[in-house]
C-alpha positions in Angstrom: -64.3 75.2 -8.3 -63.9 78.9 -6.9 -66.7 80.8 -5.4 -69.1 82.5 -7.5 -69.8 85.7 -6.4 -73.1 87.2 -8.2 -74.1 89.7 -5.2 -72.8 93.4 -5.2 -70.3 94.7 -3.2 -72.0 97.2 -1.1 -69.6 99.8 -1.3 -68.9 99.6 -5.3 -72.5 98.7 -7.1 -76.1 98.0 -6.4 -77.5 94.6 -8.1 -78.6 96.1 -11.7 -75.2 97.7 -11.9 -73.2 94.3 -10.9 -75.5 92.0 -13.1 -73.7 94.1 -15.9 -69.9 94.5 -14.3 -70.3 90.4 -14.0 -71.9 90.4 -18.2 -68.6 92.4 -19.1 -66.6 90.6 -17.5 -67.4 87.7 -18.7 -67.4 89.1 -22.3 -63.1 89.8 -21.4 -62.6 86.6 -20.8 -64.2 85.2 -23.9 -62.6 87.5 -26.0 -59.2 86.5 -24.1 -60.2 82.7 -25.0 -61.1 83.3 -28.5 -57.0 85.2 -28.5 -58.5 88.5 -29.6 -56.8 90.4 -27.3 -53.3 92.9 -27.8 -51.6 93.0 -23.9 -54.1 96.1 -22.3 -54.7 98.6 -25.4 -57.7 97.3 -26.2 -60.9 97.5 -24.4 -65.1 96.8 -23.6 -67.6 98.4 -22.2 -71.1 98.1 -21.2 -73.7 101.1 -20.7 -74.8 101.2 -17.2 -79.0 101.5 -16.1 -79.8 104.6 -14.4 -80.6 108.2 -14.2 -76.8 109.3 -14.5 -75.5 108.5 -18.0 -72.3 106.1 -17.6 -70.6 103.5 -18.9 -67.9 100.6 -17.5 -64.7 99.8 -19.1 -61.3 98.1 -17.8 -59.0 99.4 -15.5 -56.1 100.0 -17.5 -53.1 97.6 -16.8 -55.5 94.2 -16.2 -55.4 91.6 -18.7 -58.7 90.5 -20.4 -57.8 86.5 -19.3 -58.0 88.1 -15.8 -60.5 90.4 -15.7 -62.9 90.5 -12.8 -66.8 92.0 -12.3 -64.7 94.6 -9.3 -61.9 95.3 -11.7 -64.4 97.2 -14.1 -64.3 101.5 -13.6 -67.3 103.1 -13.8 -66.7 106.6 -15.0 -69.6 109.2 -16.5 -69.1 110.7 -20.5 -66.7 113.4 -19.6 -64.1 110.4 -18.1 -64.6 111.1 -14.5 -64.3 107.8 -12.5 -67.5 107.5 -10.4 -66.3 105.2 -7.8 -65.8 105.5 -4.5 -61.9 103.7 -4.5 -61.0 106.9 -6.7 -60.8 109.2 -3.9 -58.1 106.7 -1.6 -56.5 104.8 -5.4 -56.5 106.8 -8.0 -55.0 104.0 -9.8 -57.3 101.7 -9.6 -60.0 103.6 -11.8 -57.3 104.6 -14.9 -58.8 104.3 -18.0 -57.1 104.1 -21.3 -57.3 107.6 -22.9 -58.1 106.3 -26.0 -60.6 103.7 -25.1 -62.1 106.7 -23.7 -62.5 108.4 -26.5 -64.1 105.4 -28.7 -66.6 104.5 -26.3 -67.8 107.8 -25.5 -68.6 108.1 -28.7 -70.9 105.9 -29.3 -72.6 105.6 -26.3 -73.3 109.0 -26.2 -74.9 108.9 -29.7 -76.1 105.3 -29.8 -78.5 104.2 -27.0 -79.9 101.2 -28.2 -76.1 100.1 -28.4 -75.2 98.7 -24.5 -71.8 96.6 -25.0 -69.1 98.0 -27.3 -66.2 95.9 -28.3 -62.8 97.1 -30.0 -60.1 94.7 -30.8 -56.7 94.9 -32.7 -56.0 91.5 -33.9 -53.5 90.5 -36.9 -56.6 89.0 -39.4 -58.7 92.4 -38.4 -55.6 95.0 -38.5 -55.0 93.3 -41.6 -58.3 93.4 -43.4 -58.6 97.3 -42.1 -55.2 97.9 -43.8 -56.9 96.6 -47.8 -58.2 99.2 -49.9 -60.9 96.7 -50.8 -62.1 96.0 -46.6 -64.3 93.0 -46.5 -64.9 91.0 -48.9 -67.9 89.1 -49.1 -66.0 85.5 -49.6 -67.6 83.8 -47.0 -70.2 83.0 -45.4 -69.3 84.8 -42.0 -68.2 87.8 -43.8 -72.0 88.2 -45.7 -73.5 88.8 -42.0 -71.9 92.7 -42.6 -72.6 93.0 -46.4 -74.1 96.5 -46.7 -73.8 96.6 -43.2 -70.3 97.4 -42.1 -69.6 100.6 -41.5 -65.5 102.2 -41.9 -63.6 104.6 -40.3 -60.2 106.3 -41.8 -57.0 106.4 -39.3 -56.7 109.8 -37.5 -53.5 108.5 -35.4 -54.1 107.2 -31.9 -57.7 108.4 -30.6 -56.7 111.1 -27.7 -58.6 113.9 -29.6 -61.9 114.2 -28.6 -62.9 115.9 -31.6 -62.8 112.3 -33.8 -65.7 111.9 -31.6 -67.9 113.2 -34.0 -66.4 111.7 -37.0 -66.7 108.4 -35.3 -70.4 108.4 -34.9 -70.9 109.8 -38.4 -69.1 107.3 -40.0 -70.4 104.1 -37.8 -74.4 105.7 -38.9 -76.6 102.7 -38.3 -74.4 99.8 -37.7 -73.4 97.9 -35.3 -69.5 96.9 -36.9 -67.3 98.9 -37.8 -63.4 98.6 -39.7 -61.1 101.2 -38.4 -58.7 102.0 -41.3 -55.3 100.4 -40.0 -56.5 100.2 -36.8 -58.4 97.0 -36.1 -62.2 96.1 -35.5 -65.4 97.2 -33.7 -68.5 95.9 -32.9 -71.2 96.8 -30.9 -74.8 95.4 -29.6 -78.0 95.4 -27.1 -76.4 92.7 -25.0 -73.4 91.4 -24.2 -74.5 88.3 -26.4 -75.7 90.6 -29.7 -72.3 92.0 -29.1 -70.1 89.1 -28.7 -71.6 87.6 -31.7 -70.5 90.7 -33.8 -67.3 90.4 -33.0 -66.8 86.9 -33.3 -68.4 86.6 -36.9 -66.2 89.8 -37.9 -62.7 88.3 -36.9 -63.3 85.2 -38.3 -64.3 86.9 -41.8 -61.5 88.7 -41.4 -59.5 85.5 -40.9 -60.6 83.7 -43.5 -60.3 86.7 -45.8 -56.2 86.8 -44.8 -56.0 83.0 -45.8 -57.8 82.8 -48.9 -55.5 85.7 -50.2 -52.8 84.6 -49.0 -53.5 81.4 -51.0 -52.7 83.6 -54.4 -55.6 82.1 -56.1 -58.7 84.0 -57.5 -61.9 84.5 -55.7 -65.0 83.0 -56.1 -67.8 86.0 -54.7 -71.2 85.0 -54.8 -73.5 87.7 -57.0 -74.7 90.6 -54.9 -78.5 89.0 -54.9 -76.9 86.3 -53.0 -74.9 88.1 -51.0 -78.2 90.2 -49.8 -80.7 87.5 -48.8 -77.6 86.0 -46.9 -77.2 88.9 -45.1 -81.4 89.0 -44.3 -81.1 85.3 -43.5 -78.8 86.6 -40.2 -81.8 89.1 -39.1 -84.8 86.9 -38.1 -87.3 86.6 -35.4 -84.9 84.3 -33.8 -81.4 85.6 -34.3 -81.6 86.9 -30.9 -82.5 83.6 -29.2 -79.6 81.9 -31.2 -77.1 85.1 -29.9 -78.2 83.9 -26.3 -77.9 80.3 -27.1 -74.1 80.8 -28.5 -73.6 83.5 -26.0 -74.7 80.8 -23.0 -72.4 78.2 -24.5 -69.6 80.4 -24.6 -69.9 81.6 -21.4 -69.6 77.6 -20.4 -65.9 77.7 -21.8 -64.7 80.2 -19.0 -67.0 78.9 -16.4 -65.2 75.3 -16.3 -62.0 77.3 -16.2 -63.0 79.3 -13.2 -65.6 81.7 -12.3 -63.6 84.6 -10.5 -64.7 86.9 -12.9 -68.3 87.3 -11.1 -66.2 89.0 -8.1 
């Protein structure tokens, strides 16, 4: 078993800021293990505590399987790396442009919004690519009815500008489809957030296999669909996001825990 690291670096974070680098990091390698990753153009983030507004995201080039609490660039809403390896490696703190541009977005406009995931897997480029989005064919998929929140393609995110369009069009939710594009989801923690993507992909997964079966749908009626969707916000639901969030973070931990450094 490797060393497990859960004390700052001195020189790159204080202990509130690594608590969340070694949270992120974790939340790559689970996404990694649940194969929801495309090489390094996709990306996380988690807002960062403190009187300067900023945000963490991958270095560009490192894979999600790989990803460590120190590999993590802090950078402030304008894109500027605030970290002091910037000045001697510019390298190290490169961001993807576009990931950038996403995650600005909504953490600028969304506070109560701390992790952001975005992913382009085949079920959720898929599902972003049908007219009808989402359907509300199973279980998993009722957790976003009336709740899911679409985007149209504007071609690769470099202009800032789709900011705006980005936030307007996500409004209150927390998941979003990005018209042939792929998935977001978003949350207060890095377990709200985890869970919202993992439900998401796997509706759209079983959505690409039941029509890919050819035969017709059963959907329940829209009363059903409702309380289903009220049964996933309860009292508890963020005590059973830290449970499954706990137990998934035991999948990586028996692999390794190099990500805490």
């Amino acid at each position: 078993m490797e060393a497990v690291h859960d004390s700052p670096t001195h020189e790159l974070a204080d202990e509130a800021e690594w608590a969340v680098r070694v949270e992120l990091a974790a939340l790559y390698r689970l996404v990694a293990h649940f194969r929801m990753t495309d090489l390094i153009d996709t990306h996380i983030s988690a807002r960062l505590p403190g009187d300067t507004p900023s945000f963490l995201i991958n270095r560009h080039g490192v894979l999600f399987h790989e990803m460590r609490a120190s590999d993590l660039v802090k950078i402030d809403y304008q894109g500027r790396a605030i970290d002091p390896r910037a000045k001697h490696d510019p390298a190290s703190c490169r961001v993807n442009a576009a990931g950038f541009t996403i995650h600005s977005a909504i953490h600028m406009a969304r506070p109560d919004l701390h992790f952001i995931v975005h992913t382009h897997t085949a079920a959720g480029i898929a599902v972003s690519a049908q007219q009808h989005g989402l359907l509300p064919i199973s279980q998993h998929a009722l957790k976003y009815y009336e709740k899911l929140a679409y985007h149209d393609y504007e071609g690769i995110a470099l202009n800032l500008a789709e900011r705006e369009r980005l936030v307007r069009d996500l409004g209150p939710h927390k998941a979003m489809i990005l018209r042939n594009h792929g998935l977001l989801a978003a949350g207060s923690s890095a377990a709200d957030a985890f869970q919202e993507i993992y439900f998401l992909e796997r509706a759209c997964q079983a959505q690409v296999q039941a029509l890919a079966g050819g035969s017709a749908l059963t959907i329940p009626s829209p009363e059903v669909c409702r309380v289903t969707a009220s049964q996933y916000v309860r009292e508890d639901s963020p005590e059973l996001a830290e449970l499954a969030w706990q137990a998934a973070r035991r999948l990586i931990d028996n692999v390794g825990t190099d990500y805490r450094s």
